[in-house]
C-alpha positions in Angstrom: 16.3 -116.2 14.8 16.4 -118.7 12.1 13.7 -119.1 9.2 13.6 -120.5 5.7 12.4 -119.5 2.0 11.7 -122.6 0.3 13.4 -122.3 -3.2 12.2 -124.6 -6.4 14.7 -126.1 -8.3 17.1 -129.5 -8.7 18.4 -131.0 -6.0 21.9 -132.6 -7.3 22.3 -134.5 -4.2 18.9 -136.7 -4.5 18.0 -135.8 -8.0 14.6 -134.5 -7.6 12.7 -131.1 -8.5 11.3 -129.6 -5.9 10.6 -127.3 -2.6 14.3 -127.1 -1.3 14.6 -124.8 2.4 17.3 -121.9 2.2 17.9 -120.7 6.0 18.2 -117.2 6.8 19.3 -115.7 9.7 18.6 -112.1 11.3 20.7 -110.6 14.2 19.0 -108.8 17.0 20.0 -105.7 15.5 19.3 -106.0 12.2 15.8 -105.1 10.2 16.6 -107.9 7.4 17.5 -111.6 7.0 20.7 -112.9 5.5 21.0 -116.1 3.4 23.3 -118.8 5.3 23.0 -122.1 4.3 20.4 -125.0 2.9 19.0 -126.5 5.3 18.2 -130.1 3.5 17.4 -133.3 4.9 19.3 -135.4 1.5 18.8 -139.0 1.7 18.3 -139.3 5.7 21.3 -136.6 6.6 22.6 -133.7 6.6 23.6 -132.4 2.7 27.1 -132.1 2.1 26.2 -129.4 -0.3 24.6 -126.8 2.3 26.7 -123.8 1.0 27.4 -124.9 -2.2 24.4 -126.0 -3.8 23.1 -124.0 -7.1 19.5 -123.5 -5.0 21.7 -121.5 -2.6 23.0 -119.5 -5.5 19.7 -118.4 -6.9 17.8 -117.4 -3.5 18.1 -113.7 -2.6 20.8 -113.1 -0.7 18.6 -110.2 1.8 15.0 -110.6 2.8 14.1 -107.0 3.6 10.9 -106.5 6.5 8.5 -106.0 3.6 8.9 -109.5 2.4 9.4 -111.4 5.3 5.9 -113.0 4.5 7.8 -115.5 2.5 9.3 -117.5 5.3 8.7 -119.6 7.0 8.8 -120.2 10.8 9.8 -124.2 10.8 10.2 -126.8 8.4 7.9 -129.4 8.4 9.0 -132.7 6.1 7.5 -135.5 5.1 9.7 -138.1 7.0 8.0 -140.6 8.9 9.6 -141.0 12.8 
């Protein structure tokens, strides 16, 4: 199951502070997520930065059962369809 931890920084991609999603990922067996990737929307695609990016860097790398209160199910942006 997937989820994300929104993370606060500077995205280098579109050059804007803000509420970036980190996804996380927990196996079936496991009590914890692990950090994966970013899960950006830059500019109208897919970020070419998804492992890379500093924002990735500074999220924990575990989300232990006590804190999974911090993410979230879905994303929800601010596109228009």
């Amino acid at each position: 199951m997937e989820k994300y931890l929104y993370v606060q920084g500077f995205c280098k991609e579109t050059h804007y502070m803000g509420l970036q999603p980190a996804a996380y990922i927990r196996e079936e067996q496991e009590p914890f997520y692990v950090k994966s990737h970013m899960a950006c929307d830059c500019a109208g695609g897919e970020c070419k930065m998804s492992r890379t990016c500093d924002l990735l860097k500074d999220a924990p790398d575990v989300i232990e059962p006590e804190k999974e209160w911090r993410l979230r199910e879905k994303m929800k942006g601010t596109k228009l369809l």
